[in-house]
Backbone bond lengths (Angstrom), bond angles and torsions (degrees), N, CA, C in turn:
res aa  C-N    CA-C-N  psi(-1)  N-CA   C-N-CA  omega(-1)  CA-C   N-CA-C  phi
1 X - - - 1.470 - - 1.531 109.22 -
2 X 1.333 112.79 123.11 1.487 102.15 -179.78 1.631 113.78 -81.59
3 X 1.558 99.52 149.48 1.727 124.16 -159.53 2.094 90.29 -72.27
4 X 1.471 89.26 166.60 1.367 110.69 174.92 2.055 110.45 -83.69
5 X 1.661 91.85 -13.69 1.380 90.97 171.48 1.627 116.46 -105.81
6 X 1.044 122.31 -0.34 1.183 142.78 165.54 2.065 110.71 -48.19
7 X 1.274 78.01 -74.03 1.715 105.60 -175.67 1.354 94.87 -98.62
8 X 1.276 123.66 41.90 1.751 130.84 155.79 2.089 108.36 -122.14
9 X 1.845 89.32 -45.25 1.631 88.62 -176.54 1.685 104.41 -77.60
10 X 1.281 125.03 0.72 2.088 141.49 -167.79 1.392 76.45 -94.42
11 X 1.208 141.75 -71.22 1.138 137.48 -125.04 2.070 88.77 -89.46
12 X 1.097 101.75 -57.41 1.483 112.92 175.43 1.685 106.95 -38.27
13 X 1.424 107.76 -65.83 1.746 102.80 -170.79 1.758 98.90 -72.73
14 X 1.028 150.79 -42.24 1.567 126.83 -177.78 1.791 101.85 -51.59
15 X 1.661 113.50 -20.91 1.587 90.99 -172.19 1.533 108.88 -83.20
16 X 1.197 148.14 24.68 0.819 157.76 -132.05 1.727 120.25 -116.94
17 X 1.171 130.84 113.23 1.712 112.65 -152.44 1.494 90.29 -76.95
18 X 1.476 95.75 -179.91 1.389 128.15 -176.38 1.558 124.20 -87.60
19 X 1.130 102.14 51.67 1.757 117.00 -165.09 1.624 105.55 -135.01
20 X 1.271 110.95 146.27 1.521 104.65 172.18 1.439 128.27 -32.93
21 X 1.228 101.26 -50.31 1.657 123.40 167.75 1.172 109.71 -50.06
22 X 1.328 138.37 -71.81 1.334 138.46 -158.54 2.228 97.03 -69.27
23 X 1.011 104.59 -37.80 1.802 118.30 179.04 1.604 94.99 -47.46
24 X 1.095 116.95 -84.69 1.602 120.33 160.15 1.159 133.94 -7.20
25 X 1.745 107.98 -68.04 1.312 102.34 173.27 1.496 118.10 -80.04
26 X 0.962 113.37 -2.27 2.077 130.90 164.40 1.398 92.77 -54.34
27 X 1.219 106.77 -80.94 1.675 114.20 -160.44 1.776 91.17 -47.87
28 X 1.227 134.24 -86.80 1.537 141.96 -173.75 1.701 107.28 -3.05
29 X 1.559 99.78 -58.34 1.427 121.84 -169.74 1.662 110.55 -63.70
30 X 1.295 98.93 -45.13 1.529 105.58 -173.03 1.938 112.47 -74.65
31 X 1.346 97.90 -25.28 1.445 107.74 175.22 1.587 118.41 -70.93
32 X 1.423 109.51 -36.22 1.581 141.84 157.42 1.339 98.20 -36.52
33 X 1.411 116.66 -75.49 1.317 100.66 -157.60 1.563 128.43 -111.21
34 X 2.159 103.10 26.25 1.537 115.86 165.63 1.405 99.10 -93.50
35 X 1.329 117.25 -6.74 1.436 116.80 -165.83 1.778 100.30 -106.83
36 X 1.390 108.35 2.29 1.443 110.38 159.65 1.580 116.07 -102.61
37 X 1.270 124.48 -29.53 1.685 137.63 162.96 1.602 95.46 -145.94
38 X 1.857 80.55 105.97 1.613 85.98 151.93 1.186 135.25 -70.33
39 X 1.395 109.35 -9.15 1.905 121.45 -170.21 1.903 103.29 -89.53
40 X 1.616 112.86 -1.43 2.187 112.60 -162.80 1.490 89.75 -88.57
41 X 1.124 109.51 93.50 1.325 126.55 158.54 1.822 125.05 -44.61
42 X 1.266 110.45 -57.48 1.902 91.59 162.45 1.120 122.24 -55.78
43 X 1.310 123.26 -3.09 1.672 107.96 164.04 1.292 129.72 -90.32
44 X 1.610 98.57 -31.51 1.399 109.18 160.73 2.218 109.51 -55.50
45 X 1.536 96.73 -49.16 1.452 85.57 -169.45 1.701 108.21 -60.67
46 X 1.698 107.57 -51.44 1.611 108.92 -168.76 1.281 95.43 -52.55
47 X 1.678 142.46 -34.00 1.843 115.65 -141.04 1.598 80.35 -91.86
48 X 1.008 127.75 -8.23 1.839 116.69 176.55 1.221 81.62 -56.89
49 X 1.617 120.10 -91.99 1.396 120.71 -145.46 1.731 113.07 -26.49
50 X 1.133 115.98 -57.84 1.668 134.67 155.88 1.484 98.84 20.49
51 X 1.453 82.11 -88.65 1.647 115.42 -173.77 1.781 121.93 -51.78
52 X 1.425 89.15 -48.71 1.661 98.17 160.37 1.471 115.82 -54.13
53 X 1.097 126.13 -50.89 1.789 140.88 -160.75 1.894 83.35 -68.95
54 X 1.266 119.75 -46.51 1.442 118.82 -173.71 1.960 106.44 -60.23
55 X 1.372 97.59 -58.86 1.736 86.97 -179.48 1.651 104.06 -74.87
56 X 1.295 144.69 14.68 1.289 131.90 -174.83 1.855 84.91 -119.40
57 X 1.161 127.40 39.97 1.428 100.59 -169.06 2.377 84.08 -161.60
58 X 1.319 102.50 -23.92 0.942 112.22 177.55 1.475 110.48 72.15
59 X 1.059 126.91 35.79 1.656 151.09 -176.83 1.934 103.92 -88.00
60 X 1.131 102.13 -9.50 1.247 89.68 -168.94 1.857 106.83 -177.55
61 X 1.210 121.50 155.61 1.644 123.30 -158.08 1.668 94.93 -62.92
62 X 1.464 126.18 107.74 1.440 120.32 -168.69 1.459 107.64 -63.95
63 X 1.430 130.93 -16.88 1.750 114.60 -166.23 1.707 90.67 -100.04
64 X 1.039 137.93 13.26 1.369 152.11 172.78 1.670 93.96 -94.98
65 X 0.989 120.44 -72.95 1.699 145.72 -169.40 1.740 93.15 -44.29
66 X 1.326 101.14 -49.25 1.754 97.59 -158.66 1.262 114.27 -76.23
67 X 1.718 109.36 -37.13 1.433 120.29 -178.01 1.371 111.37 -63.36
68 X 1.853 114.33 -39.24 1.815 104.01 176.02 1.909 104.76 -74.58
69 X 1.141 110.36 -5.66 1.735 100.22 177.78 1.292 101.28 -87.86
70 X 1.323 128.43 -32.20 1.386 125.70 170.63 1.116 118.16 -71.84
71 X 1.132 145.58 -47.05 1.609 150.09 127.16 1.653 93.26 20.11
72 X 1.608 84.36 -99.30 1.588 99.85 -172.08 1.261 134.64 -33.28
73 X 1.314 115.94 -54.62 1.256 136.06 171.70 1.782 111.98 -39.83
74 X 1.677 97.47 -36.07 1.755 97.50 -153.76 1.557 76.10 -81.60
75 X 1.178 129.47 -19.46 1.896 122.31 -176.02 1.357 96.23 -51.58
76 X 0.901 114.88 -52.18 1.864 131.06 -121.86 1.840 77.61 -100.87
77 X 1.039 122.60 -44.10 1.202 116.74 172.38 1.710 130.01 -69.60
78 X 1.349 98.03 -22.22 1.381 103.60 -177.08 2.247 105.43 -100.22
79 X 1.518 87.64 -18.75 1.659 77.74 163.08 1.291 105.12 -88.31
80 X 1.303 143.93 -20.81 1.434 118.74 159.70 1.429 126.61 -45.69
81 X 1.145 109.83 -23.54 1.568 112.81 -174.67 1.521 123.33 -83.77
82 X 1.404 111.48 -15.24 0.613 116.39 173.84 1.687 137.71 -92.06
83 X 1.722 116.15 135.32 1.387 109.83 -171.12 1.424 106.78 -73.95
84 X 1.012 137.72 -5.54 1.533 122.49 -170.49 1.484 122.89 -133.61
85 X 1.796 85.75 31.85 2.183 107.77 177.93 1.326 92.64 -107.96
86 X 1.251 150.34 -22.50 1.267 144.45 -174.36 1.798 107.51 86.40
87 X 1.363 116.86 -4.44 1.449 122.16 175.59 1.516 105.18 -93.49
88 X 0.919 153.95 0.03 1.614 142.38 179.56 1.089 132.15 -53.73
89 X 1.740 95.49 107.24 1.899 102.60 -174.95 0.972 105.39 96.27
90 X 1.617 117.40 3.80 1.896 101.30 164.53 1.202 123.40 -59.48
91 X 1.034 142.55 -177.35 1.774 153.94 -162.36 1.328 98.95 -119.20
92 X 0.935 136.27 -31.63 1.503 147.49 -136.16 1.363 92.62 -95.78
93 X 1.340 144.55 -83.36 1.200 137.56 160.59 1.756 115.31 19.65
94 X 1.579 82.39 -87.53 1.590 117.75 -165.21 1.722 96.68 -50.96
95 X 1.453 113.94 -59.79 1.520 111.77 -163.83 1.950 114.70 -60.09
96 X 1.253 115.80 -35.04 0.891 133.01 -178.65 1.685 112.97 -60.38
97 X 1.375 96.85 -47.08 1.171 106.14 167.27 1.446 139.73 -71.19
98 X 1.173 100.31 -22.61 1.849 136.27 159.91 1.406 102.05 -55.54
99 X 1.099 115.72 -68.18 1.840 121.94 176.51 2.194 99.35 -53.90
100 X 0.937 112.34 -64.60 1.642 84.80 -165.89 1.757 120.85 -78.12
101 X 1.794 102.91 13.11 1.305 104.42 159.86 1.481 119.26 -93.35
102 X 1.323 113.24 -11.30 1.565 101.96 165.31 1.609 123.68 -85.23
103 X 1.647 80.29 -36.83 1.545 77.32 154.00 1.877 143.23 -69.72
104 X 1.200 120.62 -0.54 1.245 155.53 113.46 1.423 115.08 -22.51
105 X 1.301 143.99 -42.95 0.833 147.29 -126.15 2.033 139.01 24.72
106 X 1.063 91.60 59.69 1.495 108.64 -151.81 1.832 93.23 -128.51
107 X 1.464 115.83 51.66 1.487 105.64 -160.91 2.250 100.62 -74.00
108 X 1.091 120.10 -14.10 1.607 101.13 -172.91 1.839 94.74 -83.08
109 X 1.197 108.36 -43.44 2.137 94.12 171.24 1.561 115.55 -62.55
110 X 1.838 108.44 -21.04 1.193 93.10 171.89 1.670 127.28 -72.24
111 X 1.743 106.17 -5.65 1.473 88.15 -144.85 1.826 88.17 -120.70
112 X 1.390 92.48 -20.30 1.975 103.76 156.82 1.638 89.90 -48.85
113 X 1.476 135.77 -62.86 1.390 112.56 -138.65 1.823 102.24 -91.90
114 X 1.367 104.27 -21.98 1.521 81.88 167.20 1.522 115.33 -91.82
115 X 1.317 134.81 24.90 1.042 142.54 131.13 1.532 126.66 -49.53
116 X 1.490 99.67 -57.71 1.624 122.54 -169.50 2.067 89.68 -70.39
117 X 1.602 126.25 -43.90 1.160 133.62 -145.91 2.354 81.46 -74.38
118 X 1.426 102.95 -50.76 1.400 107.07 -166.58 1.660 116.21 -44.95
119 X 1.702 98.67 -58.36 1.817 102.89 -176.34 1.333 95.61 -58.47
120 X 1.570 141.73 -1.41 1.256 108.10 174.35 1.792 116.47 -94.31
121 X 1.099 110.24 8.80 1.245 123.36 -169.40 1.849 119.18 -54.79
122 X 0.914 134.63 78.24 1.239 126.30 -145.45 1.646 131.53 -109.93
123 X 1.674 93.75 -20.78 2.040 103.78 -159.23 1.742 82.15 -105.78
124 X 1.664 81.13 122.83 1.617 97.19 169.14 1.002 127.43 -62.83
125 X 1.333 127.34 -3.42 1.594 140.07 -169.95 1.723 84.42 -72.61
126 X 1.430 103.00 -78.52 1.941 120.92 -144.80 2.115 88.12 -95.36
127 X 1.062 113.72 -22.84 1.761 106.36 159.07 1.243 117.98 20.75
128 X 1.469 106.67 -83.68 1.743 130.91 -165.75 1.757 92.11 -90.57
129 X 0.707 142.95 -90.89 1.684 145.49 164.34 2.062 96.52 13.03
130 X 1.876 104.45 -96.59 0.893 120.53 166.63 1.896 129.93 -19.95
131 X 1.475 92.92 -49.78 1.690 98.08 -179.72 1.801 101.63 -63.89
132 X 1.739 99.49 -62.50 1.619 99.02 -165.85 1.077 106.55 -58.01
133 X 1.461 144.30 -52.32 1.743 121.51 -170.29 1.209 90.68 -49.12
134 X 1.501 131.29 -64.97 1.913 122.05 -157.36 1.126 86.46 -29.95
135 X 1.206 134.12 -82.06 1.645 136.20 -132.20 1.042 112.41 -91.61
136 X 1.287 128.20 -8.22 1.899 122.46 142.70 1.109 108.72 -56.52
137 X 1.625 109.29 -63.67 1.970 90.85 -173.68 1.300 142.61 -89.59
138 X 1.635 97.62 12.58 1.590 123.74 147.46 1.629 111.95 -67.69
139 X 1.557 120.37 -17.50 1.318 127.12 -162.49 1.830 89.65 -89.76
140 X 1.258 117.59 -50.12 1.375 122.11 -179.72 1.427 113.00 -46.96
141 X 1.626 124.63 -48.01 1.222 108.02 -178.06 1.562 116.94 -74.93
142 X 1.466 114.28 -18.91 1.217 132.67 170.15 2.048 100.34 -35.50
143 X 0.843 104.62 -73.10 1.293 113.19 168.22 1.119 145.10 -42.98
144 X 1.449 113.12 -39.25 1.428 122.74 158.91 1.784 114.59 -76.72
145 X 1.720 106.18 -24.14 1.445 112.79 153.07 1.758 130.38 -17.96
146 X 1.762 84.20 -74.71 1.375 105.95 -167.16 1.701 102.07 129.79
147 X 1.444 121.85 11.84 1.713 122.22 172.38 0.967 113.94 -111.01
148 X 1.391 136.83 60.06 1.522 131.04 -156.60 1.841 100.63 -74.23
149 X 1.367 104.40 -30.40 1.247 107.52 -166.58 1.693 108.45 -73.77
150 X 1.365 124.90 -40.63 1.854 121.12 168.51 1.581 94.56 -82.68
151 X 1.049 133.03 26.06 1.616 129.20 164.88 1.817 91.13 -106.83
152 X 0.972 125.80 -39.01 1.395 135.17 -179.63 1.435 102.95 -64.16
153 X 0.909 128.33 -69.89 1.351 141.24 -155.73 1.734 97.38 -75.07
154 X 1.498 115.35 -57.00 1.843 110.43 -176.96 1.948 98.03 -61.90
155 X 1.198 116.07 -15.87 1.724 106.46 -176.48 1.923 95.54 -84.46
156 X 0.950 123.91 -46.48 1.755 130.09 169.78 1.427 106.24 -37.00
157 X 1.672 102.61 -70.81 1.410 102.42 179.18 1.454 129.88 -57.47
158 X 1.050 107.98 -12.45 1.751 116.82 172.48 1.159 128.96 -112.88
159 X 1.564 104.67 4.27 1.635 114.10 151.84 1.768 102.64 -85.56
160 X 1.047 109.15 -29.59 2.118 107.83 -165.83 1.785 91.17 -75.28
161 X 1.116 113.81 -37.50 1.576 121.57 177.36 1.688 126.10 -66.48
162 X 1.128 102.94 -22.37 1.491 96.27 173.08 2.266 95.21 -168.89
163 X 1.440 73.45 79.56 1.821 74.20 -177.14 1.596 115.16 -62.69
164 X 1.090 136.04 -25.93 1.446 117.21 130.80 1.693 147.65 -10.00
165 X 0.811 96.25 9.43 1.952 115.14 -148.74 1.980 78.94 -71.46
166 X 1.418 84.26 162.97 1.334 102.31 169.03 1.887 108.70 -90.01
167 X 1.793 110.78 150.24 1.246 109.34 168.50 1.846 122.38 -38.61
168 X 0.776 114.64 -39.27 1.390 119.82 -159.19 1.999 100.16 -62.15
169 X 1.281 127.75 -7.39 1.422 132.06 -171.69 1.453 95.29 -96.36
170 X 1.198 127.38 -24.32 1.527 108.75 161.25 1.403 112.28 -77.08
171 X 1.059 111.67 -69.12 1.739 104.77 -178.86 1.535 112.67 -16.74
172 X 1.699 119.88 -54.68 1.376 115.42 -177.94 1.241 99.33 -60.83
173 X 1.360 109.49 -55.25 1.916 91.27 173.53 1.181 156.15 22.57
174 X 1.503 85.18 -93.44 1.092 155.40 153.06 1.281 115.00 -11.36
175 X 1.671 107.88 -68.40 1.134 152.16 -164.42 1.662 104.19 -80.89
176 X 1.345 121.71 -71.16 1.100 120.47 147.44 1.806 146.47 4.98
177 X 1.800 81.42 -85.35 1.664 102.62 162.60 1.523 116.11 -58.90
178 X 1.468 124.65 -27.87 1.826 125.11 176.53 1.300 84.78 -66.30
179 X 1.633 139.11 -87.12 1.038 147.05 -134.08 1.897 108.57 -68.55
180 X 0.920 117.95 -14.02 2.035 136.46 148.69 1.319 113.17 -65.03
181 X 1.085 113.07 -59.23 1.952 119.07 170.23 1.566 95.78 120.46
182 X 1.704 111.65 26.38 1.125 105.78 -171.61 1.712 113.49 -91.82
183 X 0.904 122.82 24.94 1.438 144.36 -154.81 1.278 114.36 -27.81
184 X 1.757 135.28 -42.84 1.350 128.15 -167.30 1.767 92.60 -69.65
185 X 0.986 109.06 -46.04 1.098 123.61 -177.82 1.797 124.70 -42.28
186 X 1.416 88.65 -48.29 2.130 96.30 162.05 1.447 110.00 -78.92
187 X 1.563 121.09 -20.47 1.622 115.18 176.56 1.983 101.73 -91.58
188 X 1.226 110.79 9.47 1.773 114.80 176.69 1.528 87.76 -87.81
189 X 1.400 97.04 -62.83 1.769 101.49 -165.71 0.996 123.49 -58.04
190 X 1.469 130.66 -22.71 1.453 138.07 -177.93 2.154 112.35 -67.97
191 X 1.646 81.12 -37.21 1.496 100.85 -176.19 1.498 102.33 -70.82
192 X 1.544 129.82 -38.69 1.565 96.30 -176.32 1.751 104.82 -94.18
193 X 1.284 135.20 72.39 0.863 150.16 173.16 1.994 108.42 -114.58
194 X 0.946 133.94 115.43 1.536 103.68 -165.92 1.273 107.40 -95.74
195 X 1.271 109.41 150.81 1.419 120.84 -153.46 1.571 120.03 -56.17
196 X 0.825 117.73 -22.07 1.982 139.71 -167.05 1.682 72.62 -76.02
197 X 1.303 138.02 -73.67 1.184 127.02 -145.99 1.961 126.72 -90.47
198 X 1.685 80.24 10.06 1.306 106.92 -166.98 2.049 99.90 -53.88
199 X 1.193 138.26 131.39 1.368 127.20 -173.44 1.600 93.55 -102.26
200 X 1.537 128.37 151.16 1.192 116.43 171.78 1.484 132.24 -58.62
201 X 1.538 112.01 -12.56 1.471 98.62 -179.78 1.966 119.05 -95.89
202 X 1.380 95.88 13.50 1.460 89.02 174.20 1.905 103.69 -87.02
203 X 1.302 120.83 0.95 1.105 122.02 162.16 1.920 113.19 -58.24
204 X 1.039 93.34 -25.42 1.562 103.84 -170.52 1.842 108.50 -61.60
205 X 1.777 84.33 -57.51 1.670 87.38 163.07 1.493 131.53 -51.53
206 X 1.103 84.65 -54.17 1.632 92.97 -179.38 1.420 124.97 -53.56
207 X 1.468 117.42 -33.70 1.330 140.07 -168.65 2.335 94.84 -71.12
208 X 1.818 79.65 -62.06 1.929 84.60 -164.91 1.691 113.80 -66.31
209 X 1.723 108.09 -25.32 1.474 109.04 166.77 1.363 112.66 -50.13
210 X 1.270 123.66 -55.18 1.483 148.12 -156.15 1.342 96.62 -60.87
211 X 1.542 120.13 -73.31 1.625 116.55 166.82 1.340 116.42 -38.57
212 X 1.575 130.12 -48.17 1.084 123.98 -152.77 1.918 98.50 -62.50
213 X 1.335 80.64 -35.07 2.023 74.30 -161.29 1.489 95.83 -87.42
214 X 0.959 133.99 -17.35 1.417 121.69 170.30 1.814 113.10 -64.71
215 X 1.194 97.72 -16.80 2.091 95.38 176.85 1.642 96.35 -136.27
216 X 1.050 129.85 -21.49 1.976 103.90 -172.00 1.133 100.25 -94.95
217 X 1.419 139.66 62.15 1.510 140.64 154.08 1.624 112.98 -104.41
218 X 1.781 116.15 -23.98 1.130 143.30 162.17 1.864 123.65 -5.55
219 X 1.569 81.46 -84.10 1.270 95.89 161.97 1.434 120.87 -69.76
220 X 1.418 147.45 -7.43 1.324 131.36 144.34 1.579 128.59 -62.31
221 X 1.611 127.66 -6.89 1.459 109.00 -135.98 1.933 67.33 -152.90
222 X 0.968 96.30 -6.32 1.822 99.21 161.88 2.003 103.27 78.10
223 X 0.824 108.78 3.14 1.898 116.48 -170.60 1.342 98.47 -142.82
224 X 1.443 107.58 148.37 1.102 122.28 165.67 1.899 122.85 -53.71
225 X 1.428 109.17 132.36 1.495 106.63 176.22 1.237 103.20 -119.66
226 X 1.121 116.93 172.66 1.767 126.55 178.84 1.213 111.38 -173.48
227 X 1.789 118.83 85.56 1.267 98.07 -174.23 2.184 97.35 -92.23
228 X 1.807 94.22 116.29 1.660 94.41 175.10 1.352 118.44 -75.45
229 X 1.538 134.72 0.12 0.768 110.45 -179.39 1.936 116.72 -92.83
230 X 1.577 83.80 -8.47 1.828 94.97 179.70 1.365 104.90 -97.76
231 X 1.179 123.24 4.88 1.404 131.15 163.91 1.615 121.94 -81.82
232 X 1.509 111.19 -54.72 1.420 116.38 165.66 1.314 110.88 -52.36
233 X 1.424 130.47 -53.49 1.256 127.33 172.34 1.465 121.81 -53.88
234 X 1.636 122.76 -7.31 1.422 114.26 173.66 1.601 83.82 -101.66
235 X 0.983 139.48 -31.45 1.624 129.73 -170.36 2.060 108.26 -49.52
236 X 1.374 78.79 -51.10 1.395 112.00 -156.11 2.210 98.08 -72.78
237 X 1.288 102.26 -24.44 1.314 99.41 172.62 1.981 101.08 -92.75
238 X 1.166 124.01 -32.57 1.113 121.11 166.95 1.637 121.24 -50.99
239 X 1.330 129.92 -25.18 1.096 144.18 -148.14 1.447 85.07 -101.43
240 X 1.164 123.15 -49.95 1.537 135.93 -173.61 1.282 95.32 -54.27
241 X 1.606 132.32 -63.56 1.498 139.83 171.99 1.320 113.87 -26.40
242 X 1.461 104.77 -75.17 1.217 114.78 179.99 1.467 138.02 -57.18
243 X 1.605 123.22 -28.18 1.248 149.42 150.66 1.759 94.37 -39.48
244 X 1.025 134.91 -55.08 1.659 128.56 -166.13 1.571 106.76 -95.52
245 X 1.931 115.12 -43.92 1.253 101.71 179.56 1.840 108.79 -109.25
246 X 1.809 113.49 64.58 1.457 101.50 -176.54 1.587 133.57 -48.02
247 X 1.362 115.13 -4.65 1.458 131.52 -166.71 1.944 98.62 -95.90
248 X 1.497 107.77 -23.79 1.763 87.41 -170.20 1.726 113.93 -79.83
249 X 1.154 105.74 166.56 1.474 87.37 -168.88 1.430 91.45 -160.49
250 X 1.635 128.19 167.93 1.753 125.94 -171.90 1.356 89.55 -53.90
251 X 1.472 111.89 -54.30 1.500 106.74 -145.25 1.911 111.57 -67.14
252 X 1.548 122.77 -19.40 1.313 127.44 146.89 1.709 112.47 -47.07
253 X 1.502 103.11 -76.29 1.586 96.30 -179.24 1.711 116.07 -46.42
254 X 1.231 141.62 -57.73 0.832 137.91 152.68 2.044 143.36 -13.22
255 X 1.283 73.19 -44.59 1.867 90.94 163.30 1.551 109.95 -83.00
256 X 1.241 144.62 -2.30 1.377 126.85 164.97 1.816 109.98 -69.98
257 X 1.494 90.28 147.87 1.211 90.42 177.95 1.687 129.24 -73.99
258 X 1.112 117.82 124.46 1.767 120.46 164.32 1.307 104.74 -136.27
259 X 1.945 96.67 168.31 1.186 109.40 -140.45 1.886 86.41 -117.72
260 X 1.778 108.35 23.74 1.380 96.59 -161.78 2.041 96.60 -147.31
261 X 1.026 120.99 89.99 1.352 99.06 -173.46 1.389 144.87 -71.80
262 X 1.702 96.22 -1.51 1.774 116.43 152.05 1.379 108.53 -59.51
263 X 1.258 132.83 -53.45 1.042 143.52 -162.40 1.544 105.69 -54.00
264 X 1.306 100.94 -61.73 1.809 116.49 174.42 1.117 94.16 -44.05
265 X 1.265 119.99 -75.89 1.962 123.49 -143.86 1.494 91.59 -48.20
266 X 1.932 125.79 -44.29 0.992 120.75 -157.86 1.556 120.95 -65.33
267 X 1.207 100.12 -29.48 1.744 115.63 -176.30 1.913 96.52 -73.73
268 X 1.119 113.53 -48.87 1.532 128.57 -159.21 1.503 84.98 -67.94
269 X 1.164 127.06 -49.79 1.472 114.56 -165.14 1.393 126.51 -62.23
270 X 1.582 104.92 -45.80 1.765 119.15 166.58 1.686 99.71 -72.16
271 X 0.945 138.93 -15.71 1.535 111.17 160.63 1.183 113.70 -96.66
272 X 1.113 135.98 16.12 1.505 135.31 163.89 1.587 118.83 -89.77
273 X 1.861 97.92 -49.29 1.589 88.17 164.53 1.237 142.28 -83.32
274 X 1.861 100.97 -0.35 1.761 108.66 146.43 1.119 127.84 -59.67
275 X 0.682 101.43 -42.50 1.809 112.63 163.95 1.624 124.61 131.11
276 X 1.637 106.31 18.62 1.734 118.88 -171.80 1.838 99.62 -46.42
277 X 1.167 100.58 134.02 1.534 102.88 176.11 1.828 100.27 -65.55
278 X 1.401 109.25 134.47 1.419 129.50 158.31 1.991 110.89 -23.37
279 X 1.361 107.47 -66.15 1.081 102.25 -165.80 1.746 110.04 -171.44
């Protein structure tokens, strides 16, 4: 039977910010409370993510990072299977595990399993809740795919589905609308995010949108444009980035996996003329 401290130290590490520090005390927390029931399966699934957030953040050697999220995941997946863990047929398993196969670069097993993770979706309570995050952060790998546009559209549909949503469905957004060329539009979405919960890398967006529209109007209007003053202001939000994460650099962003190499160049390009250091 899982303990009251179990699903106290689970509940503790998801609250945890998005900083090396807070990553850390994630892992601590999550170790806390498999080492109170080895059989509580969301901890096995959440402390994957952990590990993922570590190679997506460059905090730590990522093919090290992926193998303990894969680890985990296959727990969290294999106590679903089981009739006599009290988890059978959770989703949670499967989705979790969906996320460190794209990160893998393996996006059609990734997108079978948050397929396989969705039909299991079942308690009418969290239903609509439960489905839309899946399919936001099925929308994220969408993107690193090469589909920014049904990554757009499954993040829409899962805001109309549980308008409650957590901040983090704009950011993909967000993300989305850059990779369209829709840019004011990823610096709209970034803004209704409220600021307390703002994570440092949506600066990233904000920074490469900002360039983008300050120079890719060019080729419409047949002459070169440059608006510098919306340029310094993406420099100047980059600087902000970089001041907290001095270690990221193109050639980090650049190493995530996609399945589209327009897609890359496109992201790589607006953080270059923000000004992300090379390397």
């Amino acid at each position: 039977m899982t303990t009251a401290q179990a699903k106290e130290n689970t509940r503790l590490a998801r609250q945890q910010p998005l900083t090396p520090e807070g990553n850390e005390e994630a892992k601590r927390l999550f170790r806390l409370a498999i080492d109170e029931d080895a059989d509580y399966m969301p901890a096995y699934a959440e402390f994957s993510y952990v590990w993922v957030r570590e190679c997506e953040n460059g905090w730590g050697e990522c093919p090290a990072a992926l193998a303990e999220a894969e680890r985990l995941a296959n727990i969290a997946v294999d106590l679903s299977k089981d009739e006599n863990k009290g988890w059978l047929n959770d989703f949670r398993g499967l989705w979790y595990r969906a996320m460190v196969t794209w990160h893998q670069n393996d996006f059609p097993k990734s997108f079978q399993e948050y397929e396989a993770a969705r039909a299991l979706i079942s308690n009418p309570e969290w239903i609509n809740k439960n489905t839309a995050e899946l399919d936001a952060d099925m929308a994220e790998a969408l993107i690193y795919y090469g589909d920014p546009k049904r990554a757009i559209q499954l993040v829409l549909d899962a805001m109309k589905l549980y308008p409650d949503h957590a901040y983090w469905l704009h950011w993909i957004l967000a993300r989305g609308y850059y990779q369209v060329g829709r840019y004011q539009d990823a610096i709209d979405e970034i803004g209704k995010i409220e600021a307390a919960k703002k994570p440092n890398d949506v600066r990233l967006i904000l920074a490469a949108s900002k360039a983008q529209l300050a120079t890719t109007d060019e080729a419409n209007i047949g002459k070169a444009k440059l608006d510098e003053a919306m340029l310094n202001e993406a420099k100047a939000i980059m600087k902000e980035f970089s001041d907290i994460e001095p270690n990221w650099t193109l050639e980090k962003s650049a190493a995530y996996p996609y399945d589209s190499a327009s897609e890359r160049y496109h992201w790589i390009d607006g953080l270059r003329k923000a000004g992300l250091k090379p390397n």
